[in-house]
C-alpha positions in Angstrom: -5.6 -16.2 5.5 -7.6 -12.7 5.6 -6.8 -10.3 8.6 -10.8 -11.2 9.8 -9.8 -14.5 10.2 -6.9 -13.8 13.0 -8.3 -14.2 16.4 -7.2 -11.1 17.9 -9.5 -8.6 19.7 -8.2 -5.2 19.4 -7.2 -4.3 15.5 -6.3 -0.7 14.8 -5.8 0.9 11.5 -4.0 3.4 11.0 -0.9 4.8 8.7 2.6 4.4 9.5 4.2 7.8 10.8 7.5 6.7 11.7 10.4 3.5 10.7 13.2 4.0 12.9 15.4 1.1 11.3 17.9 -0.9 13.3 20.2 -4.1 11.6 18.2 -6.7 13.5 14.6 -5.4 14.4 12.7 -1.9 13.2 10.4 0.4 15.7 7.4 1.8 13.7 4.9 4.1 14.9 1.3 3.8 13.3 -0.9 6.9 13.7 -4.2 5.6 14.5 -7.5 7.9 15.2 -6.6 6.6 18.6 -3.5 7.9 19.4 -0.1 6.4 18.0 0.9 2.2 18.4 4.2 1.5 17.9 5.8 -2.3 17.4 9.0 -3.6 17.5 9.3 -6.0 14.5 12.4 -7.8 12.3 14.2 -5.4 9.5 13.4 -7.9 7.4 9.7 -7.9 7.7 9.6 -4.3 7.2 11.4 -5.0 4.1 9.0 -8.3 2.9 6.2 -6.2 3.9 7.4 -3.3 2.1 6.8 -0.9 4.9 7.5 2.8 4.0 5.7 6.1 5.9 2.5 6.3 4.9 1.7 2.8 4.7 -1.7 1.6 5.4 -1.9 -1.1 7.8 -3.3 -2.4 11.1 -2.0 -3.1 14.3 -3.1 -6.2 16.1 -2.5 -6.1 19.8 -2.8 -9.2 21.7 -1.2 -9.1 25.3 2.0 -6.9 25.4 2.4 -8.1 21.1 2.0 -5.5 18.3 2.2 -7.4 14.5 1.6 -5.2 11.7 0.0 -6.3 8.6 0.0 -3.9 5.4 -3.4 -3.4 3.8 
């Protein structure tokens, strides 16, 4: 499944500034032209996703929900 086909209104690009990484879940702030979005997502995705600063990706926000997904 491509990012265009997730249903989610507001998608921000952006590169990731910051991984603070915790056992359980990871903050990351992505710098966007917008301003910074930071998520709260599992260790383990930052590590299947292979997140590192300066990672291209996009934010989807839906509700009070940040996902990341690597470009």
């Amino acid at each position: 499944m491509s990012i265009q086909a997730i249903n989610v209104r507001n998608q921000f690009r952006g590169k990731v500034k910051e991984i603070i990484t915790g056992d359980v879940v990871s903050e990351i702030d992505v710098e966007t032209p917008w301003g910074i979005v930071t998520s709260v997502i599992t260790t383990r995705s930052v590590k299947d996703l292979d997140l590192k600063v300066g990672s291209e990706v996009v934010a989807l926000v839906k509700s009070t929900e940040v996902s990341i997904a690597k470009l």
